[in-house]
N, CA, C and O atoms as CSV, one atom per row, in Angstrom:
chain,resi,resn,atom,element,x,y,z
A,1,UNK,N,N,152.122,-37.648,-175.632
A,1,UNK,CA,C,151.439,-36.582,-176.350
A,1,UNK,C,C,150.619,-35.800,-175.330
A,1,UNK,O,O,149.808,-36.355,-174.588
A,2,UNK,N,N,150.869,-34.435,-175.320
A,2,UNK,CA,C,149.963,-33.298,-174.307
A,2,UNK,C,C,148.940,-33.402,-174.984
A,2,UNK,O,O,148.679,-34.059,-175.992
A,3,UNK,N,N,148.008,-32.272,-173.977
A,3,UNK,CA,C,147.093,-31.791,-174.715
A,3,UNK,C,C,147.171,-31.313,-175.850
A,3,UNK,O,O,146.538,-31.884,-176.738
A,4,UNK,N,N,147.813,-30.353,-176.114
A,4,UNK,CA,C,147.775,-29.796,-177.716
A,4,UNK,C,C,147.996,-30.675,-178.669
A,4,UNK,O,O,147.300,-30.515,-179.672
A,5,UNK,N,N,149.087,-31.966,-178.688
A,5,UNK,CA,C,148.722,-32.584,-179.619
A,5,UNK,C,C,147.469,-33.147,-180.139
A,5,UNK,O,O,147.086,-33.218,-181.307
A,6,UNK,N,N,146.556,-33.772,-178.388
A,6,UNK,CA,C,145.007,-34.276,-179.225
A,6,UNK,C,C,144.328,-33.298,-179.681
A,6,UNK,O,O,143.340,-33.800,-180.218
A,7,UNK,N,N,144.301,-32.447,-179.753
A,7,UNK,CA,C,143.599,-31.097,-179.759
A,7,UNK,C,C,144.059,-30.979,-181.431
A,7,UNK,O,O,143.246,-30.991,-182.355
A,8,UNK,N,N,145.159,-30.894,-181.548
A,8,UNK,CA,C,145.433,-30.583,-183.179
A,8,UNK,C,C,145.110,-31.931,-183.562
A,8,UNK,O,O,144.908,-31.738,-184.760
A,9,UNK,N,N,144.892,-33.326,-183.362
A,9,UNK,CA,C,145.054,-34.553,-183.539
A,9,UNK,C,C,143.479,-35.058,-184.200
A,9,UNK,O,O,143.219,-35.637,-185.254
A,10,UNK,N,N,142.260,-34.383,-182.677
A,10,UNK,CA,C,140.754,-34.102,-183.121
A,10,UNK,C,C,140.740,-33.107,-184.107
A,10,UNK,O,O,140.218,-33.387,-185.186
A,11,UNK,N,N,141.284,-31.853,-183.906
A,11,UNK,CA,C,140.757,-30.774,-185.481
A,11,UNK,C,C,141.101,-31.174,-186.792
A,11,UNK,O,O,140.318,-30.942,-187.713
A,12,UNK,N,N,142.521,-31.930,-187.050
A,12,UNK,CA,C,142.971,-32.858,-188.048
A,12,UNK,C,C,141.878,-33.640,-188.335
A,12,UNK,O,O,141.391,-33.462,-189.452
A,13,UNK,N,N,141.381,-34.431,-187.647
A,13,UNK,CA,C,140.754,-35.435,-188.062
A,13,UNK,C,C,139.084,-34.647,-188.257
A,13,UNK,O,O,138.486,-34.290,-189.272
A,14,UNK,N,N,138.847,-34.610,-187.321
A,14,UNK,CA,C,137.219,-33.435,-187.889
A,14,UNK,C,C,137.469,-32.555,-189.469
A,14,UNK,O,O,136.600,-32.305,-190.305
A,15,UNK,N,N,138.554,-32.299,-189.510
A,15,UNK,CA,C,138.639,-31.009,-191.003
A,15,UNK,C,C,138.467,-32.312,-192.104
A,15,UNK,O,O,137.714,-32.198,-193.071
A,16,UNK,N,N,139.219,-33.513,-191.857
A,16,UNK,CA,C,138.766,-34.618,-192.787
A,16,UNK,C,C,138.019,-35.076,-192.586
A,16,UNK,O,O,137.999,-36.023,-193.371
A,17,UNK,N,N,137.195,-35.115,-191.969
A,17,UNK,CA,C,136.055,-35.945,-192.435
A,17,UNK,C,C,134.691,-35.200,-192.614
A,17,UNK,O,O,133.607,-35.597,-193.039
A,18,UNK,N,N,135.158,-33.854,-192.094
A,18,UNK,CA,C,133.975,-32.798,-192.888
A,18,UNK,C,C,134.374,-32.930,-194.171
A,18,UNK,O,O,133.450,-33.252,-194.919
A,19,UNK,N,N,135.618,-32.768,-194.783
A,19,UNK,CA,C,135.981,-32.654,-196.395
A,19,UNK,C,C,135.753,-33.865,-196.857
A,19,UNK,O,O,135.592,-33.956,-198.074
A,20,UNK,N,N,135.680,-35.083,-196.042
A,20,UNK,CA,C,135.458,-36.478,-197.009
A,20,UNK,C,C,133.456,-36.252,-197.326
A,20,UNK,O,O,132.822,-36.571,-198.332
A,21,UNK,N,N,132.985,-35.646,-196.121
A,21,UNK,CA,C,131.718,-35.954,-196.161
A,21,UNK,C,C,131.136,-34.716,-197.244
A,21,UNK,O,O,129.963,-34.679,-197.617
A,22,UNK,N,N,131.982,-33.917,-197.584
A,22,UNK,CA,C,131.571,-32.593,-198.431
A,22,UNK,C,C,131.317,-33.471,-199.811
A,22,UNK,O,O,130.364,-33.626,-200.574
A,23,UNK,N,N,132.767,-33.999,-199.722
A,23,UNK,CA,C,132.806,-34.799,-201.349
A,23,UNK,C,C,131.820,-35.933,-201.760
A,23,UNK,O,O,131.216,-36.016,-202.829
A,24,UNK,N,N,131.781,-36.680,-200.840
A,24,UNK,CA,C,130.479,-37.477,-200.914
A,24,UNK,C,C,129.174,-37.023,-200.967
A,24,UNK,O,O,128.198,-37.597,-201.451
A,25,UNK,N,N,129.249,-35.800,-200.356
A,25,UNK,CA,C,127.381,-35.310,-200.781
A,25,UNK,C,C,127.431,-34.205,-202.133
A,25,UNK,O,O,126.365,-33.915,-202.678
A,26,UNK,N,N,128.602,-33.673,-202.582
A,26,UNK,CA,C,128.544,-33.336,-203.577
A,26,UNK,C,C,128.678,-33.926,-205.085
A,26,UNK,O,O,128.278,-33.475,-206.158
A,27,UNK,N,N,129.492,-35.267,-204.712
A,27,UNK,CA,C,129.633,-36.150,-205.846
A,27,UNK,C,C,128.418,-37.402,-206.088
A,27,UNK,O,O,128.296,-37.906,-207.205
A,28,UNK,N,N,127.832,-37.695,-205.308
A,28,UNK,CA,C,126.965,-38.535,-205.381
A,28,UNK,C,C,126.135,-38.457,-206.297
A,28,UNK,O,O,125.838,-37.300,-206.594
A,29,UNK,N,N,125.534,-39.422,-206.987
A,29,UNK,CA,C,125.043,-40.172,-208.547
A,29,UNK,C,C,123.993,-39.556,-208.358
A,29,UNK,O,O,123.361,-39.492,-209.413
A,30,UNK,N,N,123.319,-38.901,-207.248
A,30,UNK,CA,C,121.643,-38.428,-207.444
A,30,UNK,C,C,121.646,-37.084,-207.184
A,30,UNK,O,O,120.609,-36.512,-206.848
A,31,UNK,N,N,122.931,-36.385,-207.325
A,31,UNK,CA,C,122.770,-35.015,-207.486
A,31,UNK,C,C,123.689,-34.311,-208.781
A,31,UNK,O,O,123.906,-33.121,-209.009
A,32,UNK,N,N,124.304,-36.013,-209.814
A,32,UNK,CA,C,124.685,-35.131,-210.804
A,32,UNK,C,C,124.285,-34.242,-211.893
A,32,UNK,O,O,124.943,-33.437,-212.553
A,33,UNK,N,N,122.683,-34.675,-211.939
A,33,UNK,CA,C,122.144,-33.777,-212.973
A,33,UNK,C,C,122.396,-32.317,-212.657
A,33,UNK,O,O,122.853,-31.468,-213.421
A,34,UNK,N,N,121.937,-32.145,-211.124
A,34,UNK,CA,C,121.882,-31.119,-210.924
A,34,UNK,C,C,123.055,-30.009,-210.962
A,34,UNK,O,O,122.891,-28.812,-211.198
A,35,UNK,N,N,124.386,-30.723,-210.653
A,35,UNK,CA,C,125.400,-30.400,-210.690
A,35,UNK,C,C,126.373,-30.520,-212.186
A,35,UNK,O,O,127.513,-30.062,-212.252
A,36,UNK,N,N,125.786,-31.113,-213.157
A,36,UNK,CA,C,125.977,-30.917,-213.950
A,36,UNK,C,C,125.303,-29.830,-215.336
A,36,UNK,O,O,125.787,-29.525,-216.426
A,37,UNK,N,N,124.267,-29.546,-214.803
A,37,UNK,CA,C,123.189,-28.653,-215.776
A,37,UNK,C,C,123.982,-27.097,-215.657
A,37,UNK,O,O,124.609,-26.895,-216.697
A,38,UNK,N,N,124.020,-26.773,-215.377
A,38,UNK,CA,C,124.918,-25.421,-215.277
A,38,UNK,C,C,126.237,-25.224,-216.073
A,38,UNK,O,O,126.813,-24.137,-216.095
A,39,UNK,N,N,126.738,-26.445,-216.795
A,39,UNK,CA,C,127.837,-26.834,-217.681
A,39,UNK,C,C,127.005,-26.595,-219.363
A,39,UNK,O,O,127.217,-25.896,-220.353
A,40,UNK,N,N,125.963,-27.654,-218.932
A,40,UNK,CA,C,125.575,-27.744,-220.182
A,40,UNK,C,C,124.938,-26.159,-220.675
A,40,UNK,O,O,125.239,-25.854,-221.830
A,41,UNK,N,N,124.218,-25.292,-220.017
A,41,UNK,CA,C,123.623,-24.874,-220.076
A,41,UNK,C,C,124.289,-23.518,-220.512
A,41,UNK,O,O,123.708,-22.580,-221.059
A,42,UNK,N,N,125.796,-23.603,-220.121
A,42,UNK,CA,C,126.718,-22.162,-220.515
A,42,UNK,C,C,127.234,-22.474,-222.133
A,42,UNK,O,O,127.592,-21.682,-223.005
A,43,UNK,N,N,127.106,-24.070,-222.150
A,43,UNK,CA,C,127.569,-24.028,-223.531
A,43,UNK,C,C,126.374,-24.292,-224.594
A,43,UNK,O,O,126.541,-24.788,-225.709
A,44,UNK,N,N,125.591,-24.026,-224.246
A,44,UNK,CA,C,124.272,-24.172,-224.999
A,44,UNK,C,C,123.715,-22.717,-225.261
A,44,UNK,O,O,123.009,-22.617,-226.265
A,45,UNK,N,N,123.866,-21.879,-224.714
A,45,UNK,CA,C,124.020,-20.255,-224.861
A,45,UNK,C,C,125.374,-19.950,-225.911
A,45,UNK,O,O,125.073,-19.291,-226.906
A,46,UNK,N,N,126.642,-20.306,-225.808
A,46,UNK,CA,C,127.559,-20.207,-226.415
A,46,UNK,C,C,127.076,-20.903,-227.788
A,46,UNK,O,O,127.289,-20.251,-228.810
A,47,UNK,N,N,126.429,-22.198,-227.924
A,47,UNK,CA,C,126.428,-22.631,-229.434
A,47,UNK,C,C,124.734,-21.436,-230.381
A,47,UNK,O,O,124.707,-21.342,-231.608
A,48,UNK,N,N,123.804,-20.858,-229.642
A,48,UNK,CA,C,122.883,-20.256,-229.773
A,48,UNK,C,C,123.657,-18.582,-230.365
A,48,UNK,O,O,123.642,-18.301,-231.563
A,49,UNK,N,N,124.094,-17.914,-229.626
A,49,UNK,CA,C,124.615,-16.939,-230.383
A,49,UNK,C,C,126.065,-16.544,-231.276
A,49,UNK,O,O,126.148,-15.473,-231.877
């Protein structure tokens, strides 16, 4: 394997584990309120008018 393969081999692997680490700080148990209130809150306007 040349260079270009490690090269695509590191950016492969960096693009995953920025996207594993995205999902983990967006899914995590102490930010679902927050990430969930914006759900409730469109259909709570919808049941009001």
């Amino acid at each position: 394997m040349g260079w270009n393969g490690w090269a695509y081999l590191i950016f492969g692997a960096t693009l995953v584990l920025t996207f594993i680490w995205i999902m983990f700080h967006y899914y995590r148990p102490k930010r679902k309120k927050k990430v969930e209130e914006p759900k409730y809150r469109m259909l709570k306007d919808d049941d009001e008018g």
